[in-house]
C-alpha positions as CSV (number, residue, x, y, z in Angstrom):
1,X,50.0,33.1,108.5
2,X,50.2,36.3,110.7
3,X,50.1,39.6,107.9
4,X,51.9,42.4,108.7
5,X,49.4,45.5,109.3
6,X,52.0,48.4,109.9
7,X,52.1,49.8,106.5
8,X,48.2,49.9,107.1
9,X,48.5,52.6,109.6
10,X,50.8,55.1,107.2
11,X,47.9,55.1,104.9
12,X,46.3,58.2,104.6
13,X,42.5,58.7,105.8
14,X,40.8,58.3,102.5
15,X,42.7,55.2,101.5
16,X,42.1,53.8,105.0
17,X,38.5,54.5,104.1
18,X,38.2,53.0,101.3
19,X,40.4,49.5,102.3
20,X,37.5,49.1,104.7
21,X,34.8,49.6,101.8
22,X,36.5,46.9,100.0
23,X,36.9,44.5,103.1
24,X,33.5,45.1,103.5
25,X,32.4,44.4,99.9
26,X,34.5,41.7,99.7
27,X,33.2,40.3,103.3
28,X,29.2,40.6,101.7
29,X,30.2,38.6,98.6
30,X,31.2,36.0,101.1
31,X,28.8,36.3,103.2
32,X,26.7,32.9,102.3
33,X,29.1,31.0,103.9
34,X,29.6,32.6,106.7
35,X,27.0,30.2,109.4
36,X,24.7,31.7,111.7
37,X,25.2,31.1,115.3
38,X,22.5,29.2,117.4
39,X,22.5,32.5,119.3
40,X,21.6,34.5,116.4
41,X,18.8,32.2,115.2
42,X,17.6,32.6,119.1
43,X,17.6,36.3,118.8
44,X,15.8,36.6,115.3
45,X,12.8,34.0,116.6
46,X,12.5,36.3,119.8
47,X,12.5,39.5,117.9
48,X,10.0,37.7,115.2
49,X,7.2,36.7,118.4
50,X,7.8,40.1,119.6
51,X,6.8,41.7,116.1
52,X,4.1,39.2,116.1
53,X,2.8,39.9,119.5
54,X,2.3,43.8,118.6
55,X,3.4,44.9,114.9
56,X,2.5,48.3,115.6
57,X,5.8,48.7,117.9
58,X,8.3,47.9,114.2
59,X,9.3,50.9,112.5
60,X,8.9,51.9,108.9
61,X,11.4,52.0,106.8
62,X,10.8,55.7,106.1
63,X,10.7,56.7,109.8
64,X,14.2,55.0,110.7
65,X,15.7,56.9,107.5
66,X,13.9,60.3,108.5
67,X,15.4,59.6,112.6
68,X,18.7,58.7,111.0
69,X,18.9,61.4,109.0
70,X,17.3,64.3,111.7
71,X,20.3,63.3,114.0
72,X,22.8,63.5,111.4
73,X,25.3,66.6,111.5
74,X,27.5,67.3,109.0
């Protein structure tokens, strides 16, 4: 079944906006059967020796919200 997107595009910006918050929400309630990839599961174990290897180079929480928000404009 191939949906037909045009009447997508003549929404306006806020209900674009918040389609995609619902696609999302609706994507997270979902998301425990969605698998995860060999690839992925590669990634995570090499990110998880690096931490392991030197857990002063990982971030805290706190910090990555205080960089996020220092480079945010409005």
């Amino acid at each position: 079944m191939k949906a037909d997107l045009a009447p997508i595009f003549e929404l306006g910006l806020s209900e674009k906006l918040q389609l995609l918050e619902d696609l999302w929400d609706d994507i997270a309630t979902k998301s425990a059967n969605l698998p995860v990839l060999d690839w992925q599961k590669e990634e995570l174990a090499q990110r998880k020796a690096l931490h392991l290897q030197d857990p002063s180079l990982a971030s805290s929480w706190e910090s990555v919200k205080a960089r996020i928000r220092s480079n945010i404009s409005f």
